[in-house]
C-alpha positions in Angstrom: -75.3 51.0 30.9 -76.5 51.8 27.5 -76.7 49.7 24.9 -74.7 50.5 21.4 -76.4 51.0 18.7 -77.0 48.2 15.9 -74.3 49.7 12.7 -76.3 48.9 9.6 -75.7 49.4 6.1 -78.0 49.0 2.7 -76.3 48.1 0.0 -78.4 49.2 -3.4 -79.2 47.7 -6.7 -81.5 50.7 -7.5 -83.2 53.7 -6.3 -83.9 57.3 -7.4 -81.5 57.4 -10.0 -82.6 54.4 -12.3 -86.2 53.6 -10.9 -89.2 55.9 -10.8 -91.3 53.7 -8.6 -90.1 54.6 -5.6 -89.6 51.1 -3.8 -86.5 50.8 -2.9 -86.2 54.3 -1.6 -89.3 53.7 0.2 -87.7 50.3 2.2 -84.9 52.3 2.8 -86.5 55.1 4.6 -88.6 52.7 6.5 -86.0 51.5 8.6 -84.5 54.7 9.9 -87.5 54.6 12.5 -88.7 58.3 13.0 -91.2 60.6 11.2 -89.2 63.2 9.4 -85.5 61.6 9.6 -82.6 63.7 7.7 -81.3 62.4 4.7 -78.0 63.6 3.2 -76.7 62.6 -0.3 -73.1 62.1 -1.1 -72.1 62.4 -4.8 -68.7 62.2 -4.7 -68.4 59.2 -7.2 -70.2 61.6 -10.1 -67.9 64.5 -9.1 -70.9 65.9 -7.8 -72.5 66.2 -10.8 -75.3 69.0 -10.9 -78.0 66.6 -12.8 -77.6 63.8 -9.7 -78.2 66.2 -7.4 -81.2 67.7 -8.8 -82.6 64.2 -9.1 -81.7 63.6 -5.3 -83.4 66.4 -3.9 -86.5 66.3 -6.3 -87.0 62.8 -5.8 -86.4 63.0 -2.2 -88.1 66.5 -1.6 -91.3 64.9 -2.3 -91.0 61.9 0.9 -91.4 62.6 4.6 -87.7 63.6 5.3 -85.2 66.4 5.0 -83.3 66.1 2.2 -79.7 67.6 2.4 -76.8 67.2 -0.1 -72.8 67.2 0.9 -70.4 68.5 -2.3 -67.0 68.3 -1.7 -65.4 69.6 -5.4 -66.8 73.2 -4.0 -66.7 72.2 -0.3 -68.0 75.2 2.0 -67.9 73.4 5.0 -64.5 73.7 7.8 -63.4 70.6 9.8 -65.8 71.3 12.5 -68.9 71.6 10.5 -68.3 68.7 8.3 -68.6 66.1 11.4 -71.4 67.9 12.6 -73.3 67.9 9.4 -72.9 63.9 9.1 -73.1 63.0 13.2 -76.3 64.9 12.3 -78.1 62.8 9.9 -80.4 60.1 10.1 -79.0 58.2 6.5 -76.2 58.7 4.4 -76.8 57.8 0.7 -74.1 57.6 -1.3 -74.6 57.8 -5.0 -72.8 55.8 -8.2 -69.8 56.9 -10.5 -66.2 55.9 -9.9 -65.3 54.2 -7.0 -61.6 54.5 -6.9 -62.2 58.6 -6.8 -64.5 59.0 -4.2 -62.6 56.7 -1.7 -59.5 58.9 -2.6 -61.8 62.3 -2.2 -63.1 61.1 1.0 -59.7 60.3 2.7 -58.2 63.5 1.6 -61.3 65.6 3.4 -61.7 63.2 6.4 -65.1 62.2 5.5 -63.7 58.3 5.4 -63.3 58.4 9.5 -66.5 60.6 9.8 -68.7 58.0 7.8 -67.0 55.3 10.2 -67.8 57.7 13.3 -71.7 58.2 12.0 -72.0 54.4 11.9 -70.6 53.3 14.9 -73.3 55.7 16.3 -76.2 54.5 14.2 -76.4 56.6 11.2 -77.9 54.7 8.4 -75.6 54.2 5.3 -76.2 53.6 2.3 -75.9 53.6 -1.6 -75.9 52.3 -5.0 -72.9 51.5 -7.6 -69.8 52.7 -6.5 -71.9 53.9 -3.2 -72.8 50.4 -2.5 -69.0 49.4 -3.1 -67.1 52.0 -1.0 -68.4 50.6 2.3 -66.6 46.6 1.6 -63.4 45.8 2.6 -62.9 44.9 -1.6 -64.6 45.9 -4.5 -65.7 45.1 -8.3 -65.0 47.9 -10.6 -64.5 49.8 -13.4 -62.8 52.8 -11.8 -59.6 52.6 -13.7 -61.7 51.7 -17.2 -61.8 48.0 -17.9 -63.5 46.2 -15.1 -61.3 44.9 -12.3 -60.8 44.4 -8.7 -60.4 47.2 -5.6 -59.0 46.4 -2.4 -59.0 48.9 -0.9 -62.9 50.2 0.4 -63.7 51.5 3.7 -64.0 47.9 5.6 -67.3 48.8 7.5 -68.6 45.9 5.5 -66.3 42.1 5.7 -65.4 40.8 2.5 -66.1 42.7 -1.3 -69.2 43.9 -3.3 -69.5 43.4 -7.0 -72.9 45.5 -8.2 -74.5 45.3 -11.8 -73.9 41.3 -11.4 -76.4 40.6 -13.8 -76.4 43.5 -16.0 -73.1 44.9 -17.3 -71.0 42.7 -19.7 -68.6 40.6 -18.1 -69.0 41.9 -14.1 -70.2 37.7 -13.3 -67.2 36.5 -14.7 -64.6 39.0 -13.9 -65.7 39.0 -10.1 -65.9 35.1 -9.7 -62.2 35.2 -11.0 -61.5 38.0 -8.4 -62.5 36.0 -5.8 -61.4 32.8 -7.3 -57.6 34.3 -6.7 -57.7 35.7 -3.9 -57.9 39.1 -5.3 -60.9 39.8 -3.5 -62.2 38.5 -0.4 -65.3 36.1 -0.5 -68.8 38.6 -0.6 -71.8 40.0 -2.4 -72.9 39.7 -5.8 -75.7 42.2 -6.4 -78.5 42.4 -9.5 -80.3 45.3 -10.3 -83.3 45.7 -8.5 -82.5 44.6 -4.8 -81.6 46.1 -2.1 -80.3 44.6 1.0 -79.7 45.6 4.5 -77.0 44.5 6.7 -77.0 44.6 10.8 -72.9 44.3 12.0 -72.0 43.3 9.1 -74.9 40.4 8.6 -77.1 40.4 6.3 -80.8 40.5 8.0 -83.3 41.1 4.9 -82.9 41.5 1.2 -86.0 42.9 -0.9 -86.3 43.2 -4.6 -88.5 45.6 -7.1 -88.3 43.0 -9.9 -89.3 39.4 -10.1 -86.3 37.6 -10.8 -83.4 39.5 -9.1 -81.2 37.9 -6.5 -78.4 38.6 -4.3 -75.8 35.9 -4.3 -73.0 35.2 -2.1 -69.5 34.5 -4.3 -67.2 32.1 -2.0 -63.6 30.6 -3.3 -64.2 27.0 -3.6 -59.8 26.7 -2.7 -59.4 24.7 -6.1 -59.4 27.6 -8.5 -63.0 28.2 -8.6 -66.1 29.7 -6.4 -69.3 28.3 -5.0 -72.2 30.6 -5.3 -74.8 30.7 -3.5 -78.1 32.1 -4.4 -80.3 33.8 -2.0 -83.7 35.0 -2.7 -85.2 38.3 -2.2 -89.1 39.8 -0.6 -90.7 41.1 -3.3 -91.7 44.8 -3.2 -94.9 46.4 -3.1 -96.9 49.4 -2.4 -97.0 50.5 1.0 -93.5 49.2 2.1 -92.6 51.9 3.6 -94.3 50.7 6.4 -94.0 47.2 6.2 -90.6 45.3 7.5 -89.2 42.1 6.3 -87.6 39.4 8.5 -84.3 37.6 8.5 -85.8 34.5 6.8 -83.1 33.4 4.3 -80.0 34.8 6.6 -80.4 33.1 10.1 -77.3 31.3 9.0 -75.3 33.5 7.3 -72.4 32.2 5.1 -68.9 33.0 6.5 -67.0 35.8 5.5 
C-alpha cells in the first residue's frame, strides 16, 4: 500500500522580494528533493503586479528550477488546465500584498481547493506576507487598512499567522490582543528574516538569514493575556542549499 505523502508548508519571513542573498530561497528549494523541480509563483495578493513578477522570474531564472508564474486578473487558463498547471508543480510560492483579496480571488477561480489538492499530494507551498498568512486557519493583517484580525484563511495550517512581528508598528501588540480574545486561534509570530517549514501541520526546522530573528509561538494564557514562547532559529549560510536542518527545537511542539 503506498504511503501518503508528508503535506508541508514554508511559511516566509523573506525571500526574493526583500533580500538579495538568496538564503532563504536557497533552504527553500533544497527541500523539494529533485534536480530541476518546477516552481510556480502566485501573485494574487499584489494584483499581480508586473514589477513582482519580473523580480520572480529573474531571481528565480538564475537557480536550478523552472520558474513559472500563475496570473489570475488576465487568467488564460480553463478549469481543466488550471489543476493541471498546479498538480504539476514541485512548489507553490505565493507572494505578499493583501490578504483578504487573494483568499477571495482564489475562491472565486477554484484555486483555494486546487492549492488543498496539490498539498495533499505533496506539492510544496509556500510564501511570504499575505502568502505566508493565506495557508492558517486565522490571520494578522492589514487587508482592510488598519491592522486587524482574519479568520477566515485556507486552514491547511492549525491556528493563525501574524508576519512582520517584529517590524511593522503595532503587529506585536495587536496580534497578542487577537489571540488574547479569542479572535484568533493560538499560532505563529514571525520576524523578518526566518523561514520555517512545517510537516502536517508541525513545525520540523526553522532557519534564519539574520542574527537575531525568531519565530515565536503566541498562546492565550485564559486570563486575558498570552504566553509567548520564543523559539530559536539555524542560522543561514552559504551552501544551504544543500544542507538540511533537524527538528531540534520542535520535538515537542506546543499545542495548537
Amino acid at each position: 500500500m503506498a504511503t501518503a505523502p508528508a503535506r508541508r508548508l514554508i511559511l516566509l519571513g523573506g525571500g526574493f522580494s526583500t533580500e538579495d542573498d538568496g538564503l532563504l530561497d536557497d533552504w527553500t528549494l533544497s527541500h523539494v528533493g529533485v534536480s530541476r523541480p518546477k516552481v510556480c509563483f502566485v501573485p494574487t495578493a499584489s494584483g499581480d503586479a508586473p514589477a513582482y513578477v519580473e523580480r520572480f522570474l529573474t531571481a528565480f531564472g538564475s537557480r536550478n528550477c523552472e520558474p513559472g508564474v500563475l496570473p489570475l486578473f488576465h487568467r488564460d487558463l480553463d478549469d481543466d488546465a488550471l489543476r493541471t498547471l498546479l498538480l504539476s508543480q514541485h512548489v507553490v510560492y505565493v507572494g505578499g500584498g493583501n490578504t483578504a483579496n487573494l483568499l477571495a480571488v482564489w475562491r472565486a477561480h477554484g484555486v483555494d481547493r486546487l492549492l488543498r489538492e496539490a498539498y495533499d499530494r505533496g506539492t510544496l507551498l509556500c510564501g511570504i506576507s499575505a502568502g505566508a498568512n493565506c495557508w492558517a486557519a486565522g490571520s494578522h493583517t492589514d487587508s482592510f487598512g488598519p491592522l486587524t484580525f482574519l479568520p477566515d484563511g485556507l486552514g491547511l495550517l492549525p491556528g493563525s499567522v501574524c508576519p512582520h512581528y517584529d517590524s511593522e508598528p503595532g503587529r506585536r501588540s495587536s496580534y497578542e490582543e487577537a489571540v488574547a480574545s479569542g479572535s484568533l486561534a493560538d499560532g505563529w509570530a514571525l520576524e523578518d528574516g526566518i523561514g520555517v517549514l512545517f510537516t502536517d501541520g508541525v513545525p520540523t526546522e526553522s532557519v534564519t538569514r539574520t542574527p537575531t530573528a525568531r519565530l515565536h509561538h503566541v498562546q492565550a494564557d485564559g486570563r486575558g493575556g498570552v504566553v509567548v514562547r520564543t523559539l530559536s532559529c539555524r542560522p543561514l549560510g552559504r551552501g544551504d542549499a544543500e544542507v538540511r536542518g533537524t527538528a531540534g527545537e520542535f520535538t515537542s511542539p506546543p499545542p495548537m
